[in-house]
C-alpha positions in Angstrom: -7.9 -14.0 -0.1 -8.3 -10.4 -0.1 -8.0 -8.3 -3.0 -7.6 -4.6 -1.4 -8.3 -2.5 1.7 -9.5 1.0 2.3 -8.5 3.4 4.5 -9.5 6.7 5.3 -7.2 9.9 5.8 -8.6 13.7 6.7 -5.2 14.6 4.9 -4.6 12.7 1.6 -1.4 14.6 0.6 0.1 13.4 4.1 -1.0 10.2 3.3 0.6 9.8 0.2 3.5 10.8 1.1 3.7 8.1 4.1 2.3 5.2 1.9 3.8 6.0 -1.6 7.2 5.2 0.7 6.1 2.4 2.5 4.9 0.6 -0.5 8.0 1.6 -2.8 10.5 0.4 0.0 8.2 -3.1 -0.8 8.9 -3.5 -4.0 5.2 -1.3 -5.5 4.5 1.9 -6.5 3.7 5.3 -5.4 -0.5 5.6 -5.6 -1.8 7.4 -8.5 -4.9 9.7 -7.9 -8.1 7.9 -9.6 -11.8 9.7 -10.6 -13.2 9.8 -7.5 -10.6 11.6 -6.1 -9.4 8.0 -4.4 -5.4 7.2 -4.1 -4.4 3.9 -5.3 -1.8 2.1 -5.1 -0.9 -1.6 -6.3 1.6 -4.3 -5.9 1.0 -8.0 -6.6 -2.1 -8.1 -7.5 -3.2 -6.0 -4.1 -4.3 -3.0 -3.8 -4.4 0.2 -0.8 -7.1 2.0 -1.4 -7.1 5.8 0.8 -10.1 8.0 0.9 -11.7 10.7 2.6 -13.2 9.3 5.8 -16.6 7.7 5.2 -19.1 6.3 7.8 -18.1 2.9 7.7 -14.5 3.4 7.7 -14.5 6.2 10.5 -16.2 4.0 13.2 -13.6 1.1 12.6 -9.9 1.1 14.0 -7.4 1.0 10.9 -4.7 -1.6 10.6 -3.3 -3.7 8.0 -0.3 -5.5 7.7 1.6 -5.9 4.3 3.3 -9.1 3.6 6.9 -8.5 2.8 8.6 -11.3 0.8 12.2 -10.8 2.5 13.0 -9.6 6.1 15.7 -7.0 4.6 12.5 -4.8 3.3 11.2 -4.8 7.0 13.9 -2.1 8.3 13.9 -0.2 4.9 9.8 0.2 4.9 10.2 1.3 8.9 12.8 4.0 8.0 11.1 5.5 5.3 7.9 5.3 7.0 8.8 6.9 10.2 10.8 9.8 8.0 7.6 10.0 6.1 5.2 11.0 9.3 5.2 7.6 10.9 6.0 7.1 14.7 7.4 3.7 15.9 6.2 1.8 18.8 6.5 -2.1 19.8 10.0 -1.7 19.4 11.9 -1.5 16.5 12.2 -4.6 13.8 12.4 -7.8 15.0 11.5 -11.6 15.4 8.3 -12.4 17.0 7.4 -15.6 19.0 4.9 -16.0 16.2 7.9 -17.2 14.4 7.6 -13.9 12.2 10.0 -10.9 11.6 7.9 -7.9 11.6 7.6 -3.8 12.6 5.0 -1.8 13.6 4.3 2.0 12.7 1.5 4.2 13.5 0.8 6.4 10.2 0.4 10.1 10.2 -3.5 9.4 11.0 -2.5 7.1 14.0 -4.0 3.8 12.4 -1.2 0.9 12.6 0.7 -0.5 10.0 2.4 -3.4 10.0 5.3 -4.9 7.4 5.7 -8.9 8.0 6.9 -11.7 6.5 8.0 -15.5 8.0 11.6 -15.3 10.0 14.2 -17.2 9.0 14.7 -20.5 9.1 
């Protein structure tokens, strides 16, 4: 349904460095820097956009999820974010009652991540 989301960082080098890991322990690739200054970074026909803060992005509370198409990329994408300048919280990777294995992370900005995909059957 969605084709990308933006987020804002006062520190894009920090930023790269958490999200280039989370999305390569996914299965994408590290962002590349674009014109406008923008890091981008694709996977599946997706894309994480991170900017400069701008008005509209500054006033709203950051959090996206990214769909994971095993649970063994789950632990992989925690441990590379938290040694990347994430900090853990809700625990560490687990099923949900949602019937979902998932993990939370707060990234070096504080917004929440979130790597999910459907628990086993």
């Amino acid at each position: 349904m969605f084709t990308h989301a933006t987020i804002g960082s006062n520190d894009l080098e920090r930023a790269r460095g958490f999200h280039d890991a989370t999305c390569t322990a996914l299965g994408g690739k590290p962002g590349e820097r674009e014109a406008r200054g923008r890091l981008i970074s694709a996977h599946d026909g997706g894309r994480l956009l991170i900017t400069k803060p701008i008005a509209a992005i500054r006033r709203l509370r950051q959090d996206y999820q990214c769909c994971c198409g095993k649970s063994a990329y789950i632990p992989a994408w925690h441990e590379v974010g938290a040694t990347n300048g994430g900090t853990a919280f809700e625990g560490s990777p687990s099923e949900h009652p949602n019937r979902s294995f998932a993990d939370c992370l707060r990234d070096p900005d504080g917004s929440k991540r979130t790597a999910r995909c459907p628990a086993a059957k």
